[in-house]
C-alpha positions as CSV (number, residue, x, y, z in Angstrom):
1,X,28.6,-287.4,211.0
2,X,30.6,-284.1,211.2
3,X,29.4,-283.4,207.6
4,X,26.1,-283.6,208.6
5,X,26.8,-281.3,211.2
6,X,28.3,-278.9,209.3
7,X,25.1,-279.1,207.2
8,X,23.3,-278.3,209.6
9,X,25.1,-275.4,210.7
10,X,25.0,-274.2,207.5
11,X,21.2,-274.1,207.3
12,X,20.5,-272.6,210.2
13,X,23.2,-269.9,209.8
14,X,21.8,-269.4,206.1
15,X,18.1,-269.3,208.2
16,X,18.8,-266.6,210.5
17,X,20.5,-264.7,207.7
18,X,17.3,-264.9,205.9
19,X,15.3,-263.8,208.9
20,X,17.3,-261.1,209.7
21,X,17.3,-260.0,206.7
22,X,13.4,-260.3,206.3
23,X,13.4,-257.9,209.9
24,X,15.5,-255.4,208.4
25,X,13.5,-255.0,204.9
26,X,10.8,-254.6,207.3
27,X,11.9,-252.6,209.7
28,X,12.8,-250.4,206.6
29,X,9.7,-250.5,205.3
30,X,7.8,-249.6,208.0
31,X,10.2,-246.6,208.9
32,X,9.5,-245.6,205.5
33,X,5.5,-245.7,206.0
34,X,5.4,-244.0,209.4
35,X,8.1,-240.9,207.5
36,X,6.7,-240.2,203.9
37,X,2.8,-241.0,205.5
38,X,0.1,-239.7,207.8
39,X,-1.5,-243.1,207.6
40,X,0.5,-245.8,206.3
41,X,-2.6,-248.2,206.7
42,X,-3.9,-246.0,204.2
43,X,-1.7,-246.3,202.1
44,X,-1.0,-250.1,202.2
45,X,-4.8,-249.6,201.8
46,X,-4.4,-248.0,198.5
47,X,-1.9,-250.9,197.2
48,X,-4.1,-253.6,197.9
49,X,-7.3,-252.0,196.2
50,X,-4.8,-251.0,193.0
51,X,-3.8,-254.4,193.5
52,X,-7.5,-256.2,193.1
53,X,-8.4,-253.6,190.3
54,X,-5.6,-254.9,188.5
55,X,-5.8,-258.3,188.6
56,X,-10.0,-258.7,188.6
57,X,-11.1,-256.7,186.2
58,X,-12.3,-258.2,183.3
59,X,-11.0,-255.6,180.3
60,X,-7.4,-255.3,180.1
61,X,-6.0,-251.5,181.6
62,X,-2.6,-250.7,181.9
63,X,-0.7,-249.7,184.7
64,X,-0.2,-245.7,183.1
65,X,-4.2,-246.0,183.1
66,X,-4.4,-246.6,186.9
67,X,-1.6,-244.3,188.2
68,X,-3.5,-241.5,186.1
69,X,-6.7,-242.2,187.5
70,X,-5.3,-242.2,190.6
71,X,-3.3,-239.1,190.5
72,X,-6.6,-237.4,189.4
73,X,-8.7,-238.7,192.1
74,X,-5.9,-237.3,194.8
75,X,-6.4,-233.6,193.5
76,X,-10.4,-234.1,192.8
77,X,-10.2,-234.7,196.6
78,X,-8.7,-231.7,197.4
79,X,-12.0,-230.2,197.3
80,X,-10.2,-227.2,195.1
81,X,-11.6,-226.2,192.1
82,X,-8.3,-225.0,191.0
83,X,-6.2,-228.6,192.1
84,X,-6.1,-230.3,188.9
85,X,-4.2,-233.2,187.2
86,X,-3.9,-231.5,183.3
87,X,-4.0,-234.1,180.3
88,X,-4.0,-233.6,177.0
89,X,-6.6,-230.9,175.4
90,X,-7.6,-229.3,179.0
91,X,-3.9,-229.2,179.5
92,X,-3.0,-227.6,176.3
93,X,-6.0,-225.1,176.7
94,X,-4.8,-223.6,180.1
95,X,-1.5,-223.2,178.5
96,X,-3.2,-220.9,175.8
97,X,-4.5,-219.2,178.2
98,X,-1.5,-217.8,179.9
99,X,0.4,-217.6,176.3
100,X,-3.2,-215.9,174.7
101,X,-2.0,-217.7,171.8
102,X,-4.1,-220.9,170.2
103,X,-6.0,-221.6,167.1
104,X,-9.5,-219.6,166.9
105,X,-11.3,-216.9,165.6
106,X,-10.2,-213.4,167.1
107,X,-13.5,-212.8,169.7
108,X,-13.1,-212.3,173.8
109,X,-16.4,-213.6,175.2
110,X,-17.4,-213.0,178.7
111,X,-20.3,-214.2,180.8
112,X,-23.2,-212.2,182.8
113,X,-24.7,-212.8,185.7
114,X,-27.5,-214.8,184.1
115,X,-24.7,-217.5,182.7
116,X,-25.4,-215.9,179.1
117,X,-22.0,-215.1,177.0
118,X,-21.6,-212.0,175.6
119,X,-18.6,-211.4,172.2
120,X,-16.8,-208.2,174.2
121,X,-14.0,-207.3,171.7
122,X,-13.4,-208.6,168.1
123,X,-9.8,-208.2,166.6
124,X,-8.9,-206.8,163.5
125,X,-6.9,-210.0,161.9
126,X,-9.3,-212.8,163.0
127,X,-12.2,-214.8,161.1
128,X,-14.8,-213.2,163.6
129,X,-14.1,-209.7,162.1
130,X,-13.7,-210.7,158.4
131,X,-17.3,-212.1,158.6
132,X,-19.0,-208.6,160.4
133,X,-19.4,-209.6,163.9
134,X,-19.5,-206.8,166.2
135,X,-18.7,-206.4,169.9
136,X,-21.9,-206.8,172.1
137,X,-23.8,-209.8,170.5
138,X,-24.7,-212.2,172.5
139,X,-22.8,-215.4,171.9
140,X,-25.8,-218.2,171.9
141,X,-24.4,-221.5,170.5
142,X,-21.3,-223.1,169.1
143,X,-21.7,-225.3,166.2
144,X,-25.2,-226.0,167.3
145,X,-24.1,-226.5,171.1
146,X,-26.0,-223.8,173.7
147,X,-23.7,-222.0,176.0
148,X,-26.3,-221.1,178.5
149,X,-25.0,-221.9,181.9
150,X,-21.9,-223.2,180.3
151,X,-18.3,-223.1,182.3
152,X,-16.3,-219.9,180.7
153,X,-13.1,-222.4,179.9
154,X,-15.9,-225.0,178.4
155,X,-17.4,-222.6,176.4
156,X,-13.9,-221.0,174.5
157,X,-12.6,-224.4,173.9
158,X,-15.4,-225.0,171.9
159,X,-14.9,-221.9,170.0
160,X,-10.9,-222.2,170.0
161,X,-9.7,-225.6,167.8
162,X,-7.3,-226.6,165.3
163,X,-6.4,-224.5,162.5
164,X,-8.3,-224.4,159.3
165,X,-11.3,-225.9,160.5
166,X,-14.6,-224.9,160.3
167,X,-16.8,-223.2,163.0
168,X,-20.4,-221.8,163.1
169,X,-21.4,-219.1,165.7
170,X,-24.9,-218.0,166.5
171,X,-25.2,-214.6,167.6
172,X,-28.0,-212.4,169.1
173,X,-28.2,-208.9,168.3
174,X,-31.6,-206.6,168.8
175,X,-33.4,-209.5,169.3
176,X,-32.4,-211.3,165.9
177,X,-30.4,-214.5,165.5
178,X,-28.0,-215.3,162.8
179,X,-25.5,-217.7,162.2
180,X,-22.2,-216.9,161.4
181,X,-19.8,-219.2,159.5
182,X,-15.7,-218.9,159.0
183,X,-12.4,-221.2,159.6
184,X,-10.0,-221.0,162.8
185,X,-6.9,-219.2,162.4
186,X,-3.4,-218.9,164.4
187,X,-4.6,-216.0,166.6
188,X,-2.1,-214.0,169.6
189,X,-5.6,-212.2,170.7
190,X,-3.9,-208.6,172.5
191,X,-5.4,-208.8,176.3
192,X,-5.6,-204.8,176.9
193,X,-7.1,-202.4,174.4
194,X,-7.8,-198.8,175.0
195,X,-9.8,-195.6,174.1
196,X,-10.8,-192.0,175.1
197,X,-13.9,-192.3,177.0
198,X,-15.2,-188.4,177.7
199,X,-12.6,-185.5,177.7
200,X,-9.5,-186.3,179.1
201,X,-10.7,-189.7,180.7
202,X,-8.9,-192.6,179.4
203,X,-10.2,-196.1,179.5
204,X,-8.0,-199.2,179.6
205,X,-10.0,-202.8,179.4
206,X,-7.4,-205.5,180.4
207,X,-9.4,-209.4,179.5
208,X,-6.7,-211.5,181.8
209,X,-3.3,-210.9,182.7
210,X,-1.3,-213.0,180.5
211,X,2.7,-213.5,179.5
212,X,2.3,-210.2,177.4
213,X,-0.2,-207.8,179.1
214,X,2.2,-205.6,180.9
215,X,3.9,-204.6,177.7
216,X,0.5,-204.1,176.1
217,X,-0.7,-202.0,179.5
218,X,2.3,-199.6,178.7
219,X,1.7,-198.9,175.1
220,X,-2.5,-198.4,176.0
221,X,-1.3,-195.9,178.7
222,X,1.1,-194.3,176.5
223,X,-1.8,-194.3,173.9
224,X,-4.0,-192.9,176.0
225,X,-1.8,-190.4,177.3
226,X,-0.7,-188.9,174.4
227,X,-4.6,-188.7,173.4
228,X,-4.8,-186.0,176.4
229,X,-5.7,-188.5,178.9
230,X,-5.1,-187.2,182.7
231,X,-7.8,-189.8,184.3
232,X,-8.2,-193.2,183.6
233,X,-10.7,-195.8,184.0
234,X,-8.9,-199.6,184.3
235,X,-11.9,-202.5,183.1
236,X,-11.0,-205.8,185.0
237,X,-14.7,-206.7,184.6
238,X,-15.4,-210.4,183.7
239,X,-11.4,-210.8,184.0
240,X,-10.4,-214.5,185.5
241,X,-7.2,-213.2,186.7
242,X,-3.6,-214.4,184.8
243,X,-0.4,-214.3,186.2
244,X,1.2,-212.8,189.5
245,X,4.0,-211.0,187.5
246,X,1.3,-209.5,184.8
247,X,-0.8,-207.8,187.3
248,X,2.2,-206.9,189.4
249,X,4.1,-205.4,186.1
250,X,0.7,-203.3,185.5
251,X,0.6,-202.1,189.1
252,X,4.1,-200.7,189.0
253,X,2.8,-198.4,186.1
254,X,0.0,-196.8,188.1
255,X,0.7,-197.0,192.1
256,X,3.4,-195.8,194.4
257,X,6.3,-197.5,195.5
258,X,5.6,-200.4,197.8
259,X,4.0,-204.1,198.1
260,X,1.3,-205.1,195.8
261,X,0.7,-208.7,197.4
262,X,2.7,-211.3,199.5
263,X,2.0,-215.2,199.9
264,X,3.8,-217.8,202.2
265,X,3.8,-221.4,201.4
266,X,3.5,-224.7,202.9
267,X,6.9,-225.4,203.3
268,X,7.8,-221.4,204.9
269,X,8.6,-219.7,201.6
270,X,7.1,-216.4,201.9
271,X,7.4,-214.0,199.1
272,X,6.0,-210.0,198.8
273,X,6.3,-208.7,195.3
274,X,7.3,-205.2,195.7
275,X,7.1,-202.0,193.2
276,X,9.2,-199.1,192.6
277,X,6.1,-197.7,191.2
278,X,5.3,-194.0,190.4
279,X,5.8,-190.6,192.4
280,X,2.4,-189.2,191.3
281,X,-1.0,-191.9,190.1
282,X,-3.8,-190.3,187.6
283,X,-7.2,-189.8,189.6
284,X,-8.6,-193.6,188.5
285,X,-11.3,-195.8,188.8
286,X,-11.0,-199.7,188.7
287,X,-14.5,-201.7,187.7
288,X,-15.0,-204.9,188.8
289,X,-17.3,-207.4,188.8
290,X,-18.9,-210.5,190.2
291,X,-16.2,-212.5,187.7
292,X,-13.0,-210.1,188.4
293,X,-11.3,-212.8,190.1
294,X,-7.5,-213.8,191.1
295,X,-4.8,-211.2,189.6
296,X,-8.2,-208.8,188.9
297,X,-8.6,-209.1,192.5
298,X,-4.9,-208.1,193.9
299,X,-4.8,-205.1,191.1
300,X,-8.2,-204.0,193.0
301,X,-7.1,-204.5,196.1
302,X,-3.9,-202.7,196.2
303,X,-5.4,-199.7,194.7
304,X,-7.7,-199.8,197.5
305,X,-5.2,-200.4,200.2
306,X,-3.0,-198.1,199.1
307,X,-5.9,-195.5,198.3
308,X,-4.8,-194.6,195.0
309,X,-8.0,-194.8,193.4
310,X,-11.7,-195.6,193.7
311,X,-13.0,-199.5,193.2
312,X,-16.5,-199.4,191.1
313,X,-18.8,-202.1,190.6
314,X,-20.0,-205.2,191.9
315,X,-18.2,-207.6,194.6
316,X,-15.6,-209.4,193.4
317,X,-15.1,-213.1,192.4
318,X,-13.0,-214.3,195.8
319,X,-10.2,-216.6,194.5
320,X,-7.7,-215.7,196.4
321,X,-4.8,-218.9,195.8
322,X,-1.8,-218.9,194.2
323,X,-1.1,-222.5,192.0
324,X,1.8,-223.6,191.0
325,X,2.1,-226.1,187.6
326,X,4.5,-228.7,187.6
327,X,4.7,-230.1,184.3
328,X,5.5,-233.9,184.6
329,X,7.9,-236.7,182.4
330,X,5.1,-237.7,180.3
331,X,3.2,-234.4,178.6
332,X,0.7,-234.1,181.5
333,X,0.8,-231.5,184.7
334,X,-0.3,-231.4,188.1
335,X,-1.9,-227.8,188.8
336,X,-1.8,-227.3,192.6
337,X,-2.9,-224.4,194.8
338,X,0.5,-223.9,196.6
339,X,0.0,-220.6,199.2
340,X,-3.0,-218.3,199.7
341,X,-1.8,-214.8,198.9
342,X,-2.9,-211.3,200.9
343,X,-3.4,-208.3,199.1
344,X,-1.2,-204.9,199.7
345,X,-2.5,-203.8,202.7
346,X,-2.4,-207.8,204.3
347,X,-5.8,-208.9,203.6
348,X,-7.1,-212.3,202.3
349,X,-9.3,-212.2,199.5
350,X,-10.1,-216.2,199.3
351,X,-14.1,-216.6,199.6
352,X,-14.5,-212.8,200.7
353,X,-13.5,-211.1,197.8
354,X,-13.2,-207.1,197.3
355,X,-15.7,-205.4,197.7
356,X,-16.4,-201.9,196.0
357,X,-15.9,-198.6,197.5
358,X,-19.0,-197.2,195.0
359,X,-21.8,-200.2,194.6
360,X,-23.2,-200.1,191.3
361,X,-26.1,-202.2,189.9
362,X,-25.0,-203.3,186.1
363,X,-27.4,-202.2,183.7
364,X,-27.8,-202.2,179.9
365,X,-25.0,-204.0,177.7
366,X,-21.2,-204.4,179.4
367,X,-18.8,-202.4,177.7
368,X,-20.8,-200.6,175.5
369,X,-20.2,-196.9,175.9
370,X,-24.4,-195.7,175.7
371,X,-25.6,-198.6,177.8
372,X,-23.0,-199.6,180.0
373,X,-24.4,-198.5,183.6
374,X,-21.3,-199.1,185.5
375,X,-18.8,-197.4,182.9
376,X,-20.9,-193.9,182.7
377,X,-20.9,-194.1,186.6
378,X,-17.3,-194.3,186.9
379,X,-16.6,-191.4,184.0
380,X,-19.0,-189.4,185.9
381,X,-16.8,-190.0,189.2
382,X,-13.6,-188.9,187.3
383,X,-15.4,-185.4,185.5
């Protein structure tokens, strides 16, 4: 009988060691939720719809499947063009990018207003060259594949690809189409090139501000300089932007001391990237257009705040965030817009854009020198 008791005893002990243990877990739990979520019903939400998808549907998917689709869905909610979960080839392209080194065929392209692409430089040591294309053609299909209306990242990953292999442009010039064969080849394309426009006007074309543009901005300035140059046009036209520290390494060669742009982050981290800059800037015009855009945009917009220069053109793109890539364990990266940034003088350019101090309606061919509507404008500014 006092066995049985102590049996007893034991089992209820064991019971309420169980249940209070149970409460704690909980209690845990449920501190957890209501800390690390808004809405921890939508979250338990989320668990029990990854939990039917897993065990209902019919094909087998594994779990890395899911948890990729999921983290994908999470920035395509956003509602940011510029949010993105980065796998594989779309990942490795926006790498090349920043680097302006990948496998291709030595050609910048850019689009007009009309969503056509146009080649605007061509580079010595490339395939493009080698086989007579000429800046100014307009770039009509890929390997058979139109580029009308195309995204600008869609269409140069179809001319970009793995070294050795064969590509086929198709190329419009006065009026005639041809098609131009040649292999890909390890190409560092140079993102600034520069020439004497009229007199002693200089004229610096910057594509996109990657790892190397400010080193290549100071040799084109020195070029230019020691050419006679005492003016100078800067082309940011068709220019997605690049890095912060690119266009903020440029600006330090051609503006006063001072800020060039400031952001401040979600969690409070505010940052101004300051210059020591130059005692005395050249008399300059900056062109822009409807695709200058990010790091385009804050070189625009601090020569207009600080008033160091005239901004020609058309309005500006408007992208006016700052992302941030965090590379993640297994080869992918999440590619988040972190802080919105304001330009020298404090203003946001997200949506708004800059717009011109001179308007001018583009006519004739970008870039070309006879044609190019907005160009003579600006050299007839700086005579």
């Amino acid at each position: 009988m006092k066995i049985r008791k102590h049996i007893n005893f034991s089992w209820k002990k064991g019971s309420l060691w169980i249940v209070s243990s149970l409460v704690g877990a909980m209690a845990i739990i449920g501190l957890f939720l209501f800390t690390f979520f808004d809405s921890p019903k939508a979250f338990l939400q989320f668990l029990y719809d990854y939990q039917i998808i897993r065990t209902r549907y019919f094909r087998p998917v594994s779990d890395e499947t899911l948890f990729q689709g999921a983290v994908k869905g999470m920035a395509s909610s956003l509602g940011d063009p510029y949010s993105l979960y980065l796998t594989g080839d779309v990942y490795k392209s926006f790498m090349e990018q920043t680097t302006a080194a990948f496998g291709g065929v030595g050609i910048i392209i850019g689009e007009d207003k009309q969503g056509d692409f146009y080649i605007l430089a061509v580079f010595k040591k490339g395939a493009a060259h080698d086989a007579g294309i000429q800046p100014g053609g307009k770039l009509v299909a890929v390997d058979g594949k139109k580029l009308h209306g195309m995204e600008p990242m869609l269409a140069a990953n179809l001319v970009r690809g793995k070294v050795g292999t064969a590509v086929t442009l198709t190329i419009e010039e006065n009026g005639k189409v041809k098609d131009y064969k040649m292999h890909r080849s390890d190409v560092v394309l140079p993102t600034v090139s520069d020439q004497m426009v009229s007199g002693d006007i200089g004229y610096i074309h910057i594509y996109t501000f990657a790892t190397h543009t400010g080193e290549e901005f100071k040799e084109a300035l020195r070029d230019v300089k020691a050419k006679g140059a005492r003016k100078l046009i800067i082309d940011v036209r068709m220019n997605p932007g690049g890095l912060i520290t690119s266009v903020v390494d440029v600006a330090d060669q051609i503006l006063t001391r001072g800020p060039v742009v400031s952001y401040q982050a979600k969690n409070g981290m505010k940052q101004t990237f300051d210059i020591d800059g130059i005692s005395k800037p050249m008399p300059m015009v900056i062109l822009i257009d409807r695709n200058s855009a990010s790091a385009s945009e804050i070189l625009a917009g601090a020569v207009q705040d600080k008033k160091e220069g005239i901004v020609m053109g058309e309005k500006s793109f408007g992208k006016g965030t700052i992302q941030s890539v965090e590379e993640l364990s297994d080869g992918t990266a999440l590619k988040i817009s972190i802080a919105q940034y304001l330009t020298a003088g404090g203003r946001k350019i997200d949506k708004i854009g800059i717009k011109p101090d001179v308007a001018v309606q583009q006519t004739g061919t970008p870039f070309d020198m006879n044609s190019d509507s907005v160009l003579q404008e600006a050299i007839r500014k700086l005579k």
